[in-house]
C-alpha positions as CSV (number, residue, x, y, z in Angstrom):
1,X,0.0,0.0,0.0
2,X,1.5,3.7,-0.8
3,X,2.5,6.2,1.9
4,X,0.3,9.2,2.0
5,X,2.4,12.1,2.0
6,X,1.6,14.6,4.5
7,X,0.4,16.9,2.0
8,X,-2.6,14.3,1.5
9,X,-3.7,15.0,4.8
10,X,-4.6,18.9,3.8
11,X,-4.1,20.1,7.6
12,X,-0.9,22.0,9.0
13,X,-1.6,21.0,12.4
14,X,1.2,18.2,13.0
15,X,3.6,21.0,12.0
16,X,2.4,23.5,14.5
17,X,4.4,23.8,18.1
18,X,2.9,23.5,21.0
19,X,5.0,26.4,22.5
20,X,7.7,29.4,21.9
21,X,5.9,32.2,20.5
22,X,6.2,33.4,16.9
23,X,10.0,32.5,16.4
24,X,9.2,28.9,17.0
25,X,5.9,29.2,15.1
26,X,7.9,31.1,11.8
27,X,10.8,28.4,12.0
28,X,8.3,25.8,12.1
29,X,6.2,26.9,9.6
30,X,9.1,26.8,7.2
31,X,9.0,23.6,6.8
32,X,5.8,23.0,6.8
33,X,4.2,20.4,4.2
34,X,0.4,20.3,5.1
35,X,-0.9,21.0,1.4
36,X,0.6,20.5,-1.9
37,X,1.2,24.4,-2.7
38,X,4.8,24.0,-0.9
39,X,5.7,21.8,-3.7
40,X,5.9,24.8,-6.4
41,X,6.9,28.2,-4.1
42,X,10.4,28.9,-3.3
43,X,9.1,29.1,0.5
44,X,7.2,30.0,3.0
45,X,5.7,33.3,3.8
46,X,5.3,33.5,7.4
47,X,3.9,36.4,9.4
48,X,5.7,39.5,10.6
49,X,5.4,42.5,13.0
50,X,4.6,43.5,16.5
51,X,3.8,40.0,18.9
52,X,1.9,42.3,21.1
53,X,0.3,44.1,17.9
54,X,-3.0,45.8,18.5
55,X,-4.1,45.2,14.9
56,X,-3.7,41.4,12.9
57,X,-4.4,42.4,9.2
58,X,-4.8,39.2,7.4
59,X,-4.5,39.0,3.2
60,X,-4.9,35.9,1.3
61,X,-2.2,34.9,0.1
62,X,2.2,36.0,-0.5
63,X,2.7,37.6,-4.1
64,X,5.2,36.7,-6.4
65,X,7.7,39.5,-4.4
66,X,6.9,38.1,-1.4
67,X,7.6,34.2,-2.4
68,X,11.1,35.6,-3.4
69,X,11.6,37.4,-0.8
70,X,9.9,35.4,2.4
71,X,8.0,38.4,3.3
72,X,4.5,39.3,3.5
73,X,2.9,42.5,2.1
74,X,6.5,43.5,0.2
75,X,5.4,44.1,-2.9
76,X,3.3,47.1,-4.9
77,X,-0.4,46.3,-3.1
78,X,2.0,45.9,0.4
79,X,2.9,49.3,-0.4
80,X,-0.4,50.6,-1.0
81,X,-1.7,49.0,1.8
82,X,0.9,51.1,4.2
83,X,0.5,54.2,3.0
84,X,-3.3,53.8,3.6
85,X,-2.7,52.7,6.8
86,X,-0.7,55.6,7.5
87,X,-3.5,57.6,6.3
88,X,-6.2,56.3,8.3
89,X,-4.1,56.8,11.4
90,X,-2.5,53.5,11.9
91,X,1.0,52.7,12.4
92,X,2.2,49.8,9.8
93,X,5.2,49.0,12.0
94,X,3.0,48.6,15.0
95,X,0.9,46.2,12.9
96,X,1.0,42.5,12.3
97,X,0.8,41.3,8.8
98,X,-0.1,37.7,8.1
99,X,-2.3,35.6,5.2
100,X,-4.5,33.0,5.4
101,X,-2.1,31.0,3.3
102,X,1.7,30.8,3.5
103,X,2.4,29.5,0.3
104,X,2.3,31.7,-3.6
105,X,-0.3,29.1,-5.3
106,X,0.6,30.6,-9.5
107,X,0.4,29.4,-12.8
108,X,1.9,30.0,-15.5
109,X,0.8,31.0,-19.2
110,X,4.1,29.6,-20.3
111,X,7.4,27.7,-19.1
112,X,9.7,30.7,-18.1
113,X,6.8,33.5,-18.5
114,X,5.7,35.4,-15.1
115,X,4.3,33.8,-12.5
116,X,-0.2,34.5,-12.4
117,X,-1.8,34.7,-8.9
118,X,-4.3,32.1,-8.4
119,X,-6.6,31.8,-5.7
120,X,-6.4,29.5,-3.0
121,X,-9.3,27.0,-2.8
122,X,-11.3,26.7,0.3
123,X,-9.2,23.2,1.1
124,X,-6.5,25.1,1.2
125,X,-7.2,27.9,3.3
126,X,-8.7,25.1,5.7
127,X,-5.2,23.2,5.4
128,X,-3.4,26.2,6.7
129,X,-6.0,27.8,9.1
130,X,-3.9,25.9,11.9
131,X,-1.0,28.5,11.2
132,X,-3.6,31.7,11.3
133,X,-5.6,30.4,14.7
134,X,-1.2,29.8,16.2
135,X,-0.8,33.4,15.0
136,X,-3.8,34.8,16.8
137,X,-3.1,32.9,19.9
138,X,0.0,34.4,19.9
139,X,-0.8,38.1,19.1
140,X,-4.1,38.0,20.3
141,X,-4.9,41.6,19.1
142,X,-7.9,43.8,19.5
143,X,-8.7,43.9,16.1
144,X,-8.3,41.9,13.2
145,X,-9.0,43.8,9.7
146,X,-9.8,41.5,6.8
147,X,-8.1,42.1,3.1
148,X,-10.7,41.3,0.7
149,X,-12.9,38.1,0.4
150,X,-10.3,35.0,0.7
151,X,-9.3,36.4,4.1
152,X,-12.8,36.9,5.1
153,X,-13.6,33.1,3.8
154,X,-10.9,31.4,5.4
155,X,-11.5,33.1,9.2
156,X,-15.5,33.7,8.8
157,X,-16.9,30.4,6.2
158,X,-18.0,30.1,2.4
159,X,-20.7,32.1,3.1
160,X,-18.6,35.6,3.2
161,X,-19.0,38.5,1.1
162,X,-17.0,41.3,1.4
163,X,-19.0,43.6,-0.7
164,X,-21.8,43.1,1.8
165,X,-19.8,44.1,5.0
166,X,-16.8,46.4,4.1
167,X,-15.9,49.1,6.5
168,X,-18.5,47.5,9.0
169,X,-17.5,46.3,12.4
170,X,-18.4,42.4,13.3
171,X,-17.8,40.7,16.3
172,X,-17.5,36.5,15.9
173,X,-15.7,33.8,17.7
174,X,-12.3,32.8,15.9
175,X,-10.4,29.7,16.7
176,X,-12.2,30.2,20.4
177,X,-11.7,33.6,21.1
178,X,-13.7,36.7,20.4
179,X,-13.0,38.9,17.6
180,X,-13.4,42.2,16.3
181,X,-13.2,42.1,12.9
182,X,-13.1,44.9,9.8
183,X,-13.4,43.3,6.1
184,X,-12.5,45.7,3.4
185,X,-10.7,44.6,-0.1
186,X,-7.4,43.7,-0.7
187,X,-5.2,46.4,-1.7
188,X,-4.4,44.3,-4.7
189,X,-7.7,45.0,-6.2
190,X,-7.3,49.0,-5.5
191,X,-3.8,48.4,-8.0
192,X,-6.4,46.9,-10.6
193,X,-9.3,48.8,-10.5
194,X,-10.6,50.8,-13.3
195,X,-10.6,54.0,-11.1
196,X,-8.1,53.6,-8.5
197,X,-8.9,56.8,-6.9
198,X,-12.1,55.7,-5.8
199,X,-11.1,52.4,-4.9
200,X,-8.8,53.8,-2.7
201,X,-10.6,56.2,-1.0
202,X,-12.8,53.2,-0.1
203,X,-9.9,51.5,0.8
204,X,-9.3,54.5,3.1
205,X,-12.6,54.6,4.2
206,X,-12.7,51.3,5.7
207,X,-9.5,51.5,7.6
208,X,-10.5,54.7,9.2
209,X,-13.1,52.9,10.9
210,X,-10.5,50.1,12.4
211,X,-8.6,53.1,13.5
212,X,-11.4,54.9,15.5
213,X,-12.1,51.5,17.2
214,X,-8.1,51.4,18.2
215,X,-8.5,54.8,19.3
């Protein structure tokens, strides 16, 4: 009978440490092999910032600059998304940045051509949710703002639509613990919007309501 590898299994949780904060978590995590999608990045994208953190903002998933470079929110829509929070009145280097999956999941239109952004599945997401619940057990901040719908799926269920509660507060358990939550969109989609002004001031928008509740 085969071995199932234990990428089969679609579940981080036998990578996870029981103990030693976010070092141990981040050194774990790199070598974690709980779903297929560490078979085609260069590695893992683990959380970074503040352990004591007021604000968790979670995104989906690392970019193609952020697979290269093993950090999260490094490229253009990281950018974007600082300056925003700057804006609104929220410090990015008192902030910690994390996805709901570690690993770039890409294709390709051709061998050798650019790397495409694809979407995580819902499996997926599930399979790494162990990482994200370590994360918040860890930081345990006060508020937890959600980049765009996979973020929102992954911490809130299927059923999540950010179009229907951007720039609103929720409250809802987490991984056992009570959250205040913010959904708005990812700053990826303000980069590829038709009218990026707009999109950003709604960007805006919503984190200026996270900020008043930090306030």
């Amino acid at each position: 009978m085969a071995v199932k590898a234990p990428e089969d299994g679609y579940t981080a949780e036998p990578f996870v440490p029981e103990r030693g904060g976010l070092p141990a978590l981040r050194r774990a995590a790199a070598g974690c092999r709980g779903c297929p999608l560490h078979r085609d990045a260069s590695q893992t994208v683990f959380g970074a910032g503040d352990a004591d953190a007021r604000v968790m903002l979670v995104g989906e998933q690392p970019g193609d600059q952020e697979d290269r470079q093993g950090r999260p929110f490094v490229g253009p829509a990281g950018k974007l998304l600082d300056r925003a929070l700057a804006e609104a009145g929220i410090d990015p280097g008192e902030a910690y940045v994390t996805n709901a999956v570690k690993h770039f999941k890409f294709t390709r239109a051709e061998p050798g051509k650019r790397r495409i952004h694809k979407a995580p599945t819902l499996r997926e997401m599930t399979a790494c949710g162990p990482w994200l619940a370590a994360e918040l057990a860890v930081v345990e901040p006060e508020l937890i703002v959600l980049l765009g719908a996979s973020a929102g799926k992954a911490l809130l269920g299927s059923s999540f639509r950010v179009t229907q509660v951007r720039g609103t507060v929720l409250e809802e358990e987490i991984h056992g613990r009570r959250e205040r939550l913010v959904p708005t969109v990812h700053p990826s989609s303000v980069l590829r919007a038709d009218d990026r002004e707009s999109a950003y001031a709604g960007l805006l928008s919503d984190l200026k309501v996270a900020a008043r509740l930090l306030a």
